[in-house]
C-alpha positions in Angstrom: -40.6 10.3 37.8 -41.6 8.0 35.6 -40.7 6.1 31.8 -39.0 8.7 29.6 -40.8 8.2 26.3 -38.7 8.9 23.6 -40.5 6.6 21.1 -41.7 10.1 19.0 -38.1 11.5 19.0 -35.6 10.9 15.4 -32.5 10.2 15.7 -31.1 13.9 15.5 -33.2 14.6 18.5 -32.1 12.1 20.5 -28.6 12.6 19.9 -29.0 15.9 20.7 -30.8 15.3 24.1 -27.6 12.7 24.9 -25.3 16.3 24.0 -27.3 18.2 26.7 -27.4 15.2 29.1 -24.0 14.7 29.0 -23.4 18.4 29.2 -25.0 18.7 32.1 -23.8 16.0 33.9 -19.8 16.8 33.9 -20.7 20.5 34.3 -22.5 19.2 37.6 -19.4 17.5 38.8 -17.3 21.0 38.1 -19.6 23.5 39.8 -22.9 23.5 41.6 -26.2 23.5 39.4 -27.2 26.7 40.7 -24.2 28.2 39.3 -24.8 26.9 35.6 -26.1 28.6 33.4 -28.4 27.2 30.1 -25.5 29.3 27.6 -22.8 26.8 30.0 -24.5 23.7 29.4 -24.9 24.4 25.4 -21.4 25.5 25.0 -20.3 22.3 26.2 -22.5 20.4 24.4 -21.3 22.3 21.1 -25.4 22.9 21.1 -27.3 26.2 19.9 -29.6 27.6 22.5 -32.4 27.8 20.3 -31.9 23.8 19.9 -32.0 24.0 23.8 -35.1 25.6 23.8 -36.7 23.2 21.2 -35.9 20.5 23.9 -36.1 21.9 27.0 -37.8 25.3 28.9 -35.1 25.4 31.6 -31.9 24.2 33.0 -34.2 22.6 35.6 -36.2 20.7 33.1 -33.3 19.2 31.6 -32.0 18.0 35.1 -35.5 16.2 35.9 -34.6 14.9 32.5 -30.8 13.2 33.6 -32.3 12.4 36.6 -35.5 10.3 35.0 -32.9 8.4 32.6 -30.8 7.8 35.4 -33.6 6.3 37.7 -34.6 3.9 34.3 -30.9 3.3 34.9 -30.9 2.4 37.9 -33.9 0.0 37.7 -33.4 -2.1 34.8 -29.4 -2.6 35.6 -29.8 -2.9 39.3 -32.9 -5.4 40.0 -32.0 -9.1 39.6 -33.3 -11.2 36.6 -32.8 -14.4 37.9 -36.5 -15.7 39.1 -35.0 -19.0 41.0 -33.1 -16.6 44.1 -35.2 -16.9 46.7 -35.8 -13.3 48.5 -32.9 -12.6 51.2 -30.4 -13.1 48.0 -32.8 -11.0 45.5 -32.4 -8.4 48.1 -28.4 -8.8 48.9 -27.8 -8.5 45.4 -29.6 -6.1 44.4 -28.3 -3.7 47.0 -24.7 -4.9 45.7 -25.9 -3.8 42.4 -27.3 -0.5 43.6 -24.0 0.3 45.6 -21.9 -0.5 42.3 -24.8 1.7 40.5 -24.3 4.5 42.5 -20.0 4.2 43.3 -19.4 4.6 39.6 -22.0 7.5 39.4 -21.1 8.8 42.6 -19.8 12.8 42.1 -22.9 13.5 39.4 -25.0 12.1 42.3 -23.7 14.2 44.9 -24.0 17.3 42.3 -27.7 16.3 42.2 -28.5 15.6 45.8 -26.5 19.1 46.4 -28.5 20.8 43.4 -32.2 21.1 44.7 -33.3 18.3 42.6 -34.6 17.0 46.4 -38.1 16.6 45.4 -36.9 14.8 41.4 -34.3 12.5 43.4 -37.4 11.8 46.3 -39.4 10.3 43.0 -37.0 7.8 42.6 -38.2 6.6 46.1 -41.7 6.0 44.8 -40.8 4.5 41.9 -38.2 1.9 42.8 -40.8 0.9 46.1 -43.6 0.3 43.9 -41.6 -1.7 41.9 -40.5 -3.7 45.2 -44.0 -3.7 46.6 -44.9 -5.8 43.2 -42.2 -7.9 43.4 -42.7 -8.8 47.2 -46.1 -9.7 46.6 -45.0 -12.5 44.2 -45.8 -15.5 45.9 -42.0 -17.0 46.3 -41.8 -13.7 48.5 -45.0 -14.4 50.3 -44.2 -17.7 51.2 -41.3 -16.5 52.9 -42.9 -13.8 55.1 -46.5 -14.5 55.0 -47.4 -12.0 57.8 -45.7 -9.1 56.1 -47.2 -6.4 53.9 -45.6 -6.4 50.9 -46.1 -2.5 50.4 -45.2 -2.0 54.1 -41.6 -3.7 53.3 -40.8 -2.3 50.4 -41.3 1.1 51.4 -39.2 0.5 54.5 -36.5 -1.0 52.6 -36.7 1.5 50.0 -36.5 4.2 52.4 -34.0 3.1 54.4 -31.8 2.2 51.5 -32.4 5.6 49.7 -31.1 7.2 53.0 -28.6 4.9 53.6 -27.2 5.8 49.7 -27.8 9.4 50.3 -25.7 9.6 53.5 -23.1 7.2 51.9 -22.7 9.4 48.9 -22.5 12.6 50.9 -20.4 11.6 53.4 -16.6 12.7 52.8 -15.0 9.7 53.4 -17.7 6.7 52.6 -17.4 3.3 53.9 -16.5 0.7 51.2 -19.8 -1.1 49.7 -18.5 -4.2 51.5 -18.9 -2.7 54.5 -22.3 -1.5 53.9 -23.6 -4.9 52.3 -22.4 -6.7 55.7 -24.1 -4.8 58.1 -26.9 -4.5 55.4 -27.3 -8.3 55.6 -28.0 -8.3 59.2 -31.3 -6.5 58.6 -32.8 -8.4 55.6 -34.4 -11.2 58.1 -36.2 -12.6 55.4 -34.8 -16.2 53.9 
């Protein structure tokens, strides 16, 4: 997906982009996207449709839209600062902080998963592995595990955690994250 660049925007626009976001978002939790309509999401918002329009061509649009700010969410709450953890605990906590990510988001990311948005919500996939990928190939992560790919990993982990938060946040009655974090630990080898 990519940065959302909202450097151009004034504040008016902004605020009304967070109207529309927001709009969006507890609609999605009330009905399925398909059935929303761009006239729903601006009467909630308390938004014009013309001001809709200045924004945004289509309901669809402004989805891709949520779903970019979420995945700039995502990254820059979920990924540990801390430089000294060596790379099984950068890993182990940042799935802890993806799982608490996603729990407190959890119905607006079902809505999405369950709104067609596969191929926008797929993006996130490529974003957050490149971003692993760079950070594995740091060399505290090298030293560790010399003989793996950096790229290779991360796009393993990656995957398998995007599908193992997919199937955890569809599934009707999910396993508590400290469930999932103690059988994750058992496949980050990595010290």
């Amino acid at each position: 997906m990519g940065q959302i660049n909202e450097e151009h925007l004034d504040m008016r626009q902004r605020k009304t982009r967070k109207l529309l976001v927001g709009a969006l978002s507890e609609l999605m939790e009330e009905k399925p996207f398909q059935q929303l309509s761009v006239t729903d999401i601006c009467r909630r918002a308390m938004v014009h449709r013309t001001t809709f329009y200045s924004h945004f061509s289509d309901k669809q649009q402004l989805l891709k839209y949520l779903l970019e700010e979420l995945e700039n969410k995502c990254i820059s709450t979920c990924l540990p600062k801390d430089p000294e953890r060596g790379p099984r605990e950068y890993l182990l906590t940042a799935a802890k902080n993806v799982f608490s990510f996603f729990a407190q988001r959890r119905a607006l990311y079902r809505a999405c998963l369950n709104s067609g948005a596969d191929a926008d919500v797929r993006m996130l996939e490529q974003c957050a592995s490149g971003e692993l990928c760079h950070l594995l190939s740091e060399p505290r992560f090298r030293a560790a595990s010399p003989n793996i790919d950096p790229c290779v990993a991360a796009h393993f982990y990656t995957g398998a955690m995007l599908s193992l938060i997919r199937w955890w946040l569809l599934s009707e009655n999910p396993m508590t994250t400290d469930h999932l974090l103690a059988n994750l630990e058992q496949f980050i080898p990595i010290q």
